[in-house]
ZADO-1210 file (C-alpha; in nm, 4 decimals, padded with zeros to 6 digits):
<atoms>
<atom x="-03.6481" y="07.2082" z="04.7324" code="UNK" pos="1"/>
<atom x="-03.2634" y="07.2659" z="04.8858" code="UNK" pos="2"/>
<atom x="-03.1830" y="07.3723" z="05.1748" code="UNK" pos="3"/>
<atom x="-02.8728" y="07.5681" z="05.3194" code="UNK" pos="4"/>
<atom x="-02.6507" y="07.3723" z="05.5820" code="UNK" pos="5"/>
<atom x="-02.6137" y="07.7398" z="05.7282" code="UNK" pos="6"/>
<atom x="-02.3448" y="07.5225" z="06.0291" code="UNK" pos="7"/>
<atom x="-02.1540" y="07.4574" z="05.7170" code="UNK" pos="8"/>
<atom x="-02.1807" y="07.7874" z="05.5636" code="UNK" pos="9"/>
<atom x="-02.0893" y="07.9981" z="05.8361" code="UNK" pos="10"/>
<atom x="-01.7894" y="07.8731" z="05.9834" code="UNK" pos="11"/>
<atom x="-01.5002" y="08.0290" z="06.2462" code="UNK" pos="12"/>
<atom x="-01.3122" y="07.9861" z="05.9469" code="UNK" pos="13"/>
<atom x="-01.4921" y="08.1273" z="05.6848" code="UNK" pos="14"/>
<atom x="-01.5736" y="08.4095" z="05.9619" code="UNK" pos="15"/>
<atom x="-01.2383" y="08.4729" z="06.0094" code="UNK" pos="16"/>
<atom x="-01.1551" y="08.4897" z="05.6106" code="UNK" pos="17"/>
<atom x="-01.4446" y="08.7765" z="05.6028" code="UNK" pos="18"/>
<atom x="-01.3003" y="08.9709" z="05.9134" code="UNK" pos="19"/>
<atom x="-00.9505" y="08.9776" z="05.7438" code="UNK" pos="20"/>
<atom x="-01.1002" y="09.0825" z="05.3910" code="UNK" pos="21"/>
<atom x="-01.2818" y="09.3690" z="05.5688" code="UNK" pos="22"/>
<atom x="-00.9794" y="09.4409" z="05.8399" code="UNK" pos="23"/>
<atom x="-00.7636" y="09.5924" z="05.5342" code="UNK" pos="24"/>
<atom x="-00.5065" y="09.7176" z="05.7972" code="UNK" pos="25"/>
<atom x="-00.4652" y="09.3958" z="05.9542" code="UNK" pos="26"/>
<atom x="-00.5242" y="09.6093" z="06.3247" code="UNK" pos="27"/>
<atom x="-00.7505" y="09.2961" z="06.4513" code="UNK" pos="28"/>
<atom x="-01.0317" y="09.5162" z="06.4678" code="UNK" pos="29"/>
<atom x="-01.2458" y="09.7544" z="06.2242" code="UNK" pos="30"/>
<atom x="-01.2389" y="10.0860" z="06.1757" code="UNK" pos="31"/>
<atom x="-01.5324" y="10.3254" z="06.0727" code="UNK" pos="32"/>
<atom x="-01.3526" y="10.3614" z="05.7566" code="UNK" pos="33"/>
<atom x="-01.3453" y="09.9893" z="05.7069" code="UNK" pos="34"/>
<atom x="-01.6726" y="09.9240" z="05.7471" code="UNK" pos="35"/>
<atom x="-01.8072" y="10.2209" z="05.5701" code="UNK" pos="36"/>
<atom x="-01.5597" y="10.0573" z="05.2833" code="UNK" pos="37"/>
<atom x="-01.7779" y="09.7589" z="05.2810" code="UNK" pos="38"/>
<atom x="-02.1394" y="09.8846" z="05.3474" code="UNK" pos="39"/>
<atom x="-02.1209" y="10.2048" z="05.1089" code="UNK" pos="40"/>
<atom x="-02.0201" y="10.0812" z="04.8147" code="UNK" pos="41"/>
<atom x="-02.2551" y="10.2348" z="04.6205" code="UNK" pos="42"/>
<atom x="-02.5660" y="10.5038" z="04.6954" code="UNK" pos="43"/>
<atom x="-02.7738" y="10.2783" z="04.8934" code="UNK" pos="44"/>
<atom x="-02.6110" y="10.2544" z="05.2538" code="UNK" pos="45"/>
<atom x="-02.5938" y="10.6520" z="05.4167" code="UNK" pos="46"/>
<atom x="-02.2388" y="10.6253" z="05.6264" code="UNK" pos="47"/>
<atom x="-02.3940" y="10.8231" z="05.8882" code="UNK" pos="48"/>
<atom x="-02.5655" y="10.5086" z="05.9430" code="UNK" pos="49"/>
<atom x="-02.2712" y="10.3474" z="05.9988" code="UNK" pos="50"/>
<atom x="-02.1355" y="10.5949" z="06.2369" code="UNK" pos="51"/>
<atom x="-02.4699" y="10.4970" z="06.4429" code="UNK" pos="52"/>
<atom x="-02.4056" y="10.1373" z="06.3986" code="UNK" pos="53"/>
<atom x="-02.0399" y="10.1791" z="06.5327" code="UNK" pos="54"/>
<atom x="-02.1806" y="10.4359" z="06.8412" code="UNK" pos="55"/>
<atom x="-02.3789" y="10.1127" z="06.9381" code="UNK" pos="56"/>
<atom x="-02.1512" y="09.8400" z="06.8976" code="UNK" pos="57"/>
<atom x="-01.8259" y="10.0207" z="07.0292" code="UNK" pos="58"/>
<atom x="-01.8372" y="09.8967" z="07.3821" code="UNK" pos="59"/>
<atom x="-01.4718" y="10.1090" z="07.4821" code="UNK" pos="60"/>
<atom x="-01.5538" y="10.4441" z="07.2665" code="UNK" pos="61"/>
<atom x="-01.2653" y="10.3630" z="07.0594" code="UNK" pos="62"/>
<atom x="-01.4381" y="10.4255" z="06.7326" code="UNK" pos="63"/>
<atom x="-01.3444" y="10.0621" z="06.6136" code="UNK" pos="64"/>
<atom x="-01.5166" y="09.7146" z="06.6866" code="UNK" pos="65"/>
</atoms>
């Protein structure tokens, strides 16, 4: 059976590659809008969700992380 090198999967680099794809206006952090963007692309992720994952993660009440 294989296995996943998960050090060599997730990398600062590859990280960093993902951030950028999802930080579409390059503000060095993201938005509510950018992450609801990402997580509801289709029916299955509700973007108040979002808004509660943001609530928690938003350490300055900025709205962004």
């Amino acid at each position: 059976m294989a296995t996943i090198d998960e050090a060599k999967l997730v990398t600062p680099e590859r990280l960093r590659t993902v951030f950028n794809h999802i930080d579409t206006d390059g503000s060095g952090s993201l938005s509510a809008d950018e992450i609801k963007a990402i997580l509801c692309f289709d029916d299955d992720f509700d973007p108040y969700e979002v808004d509660k994952i943001i609530k928690q993660a938003d350490t300055n009440n900025d709205g962004e992380i």
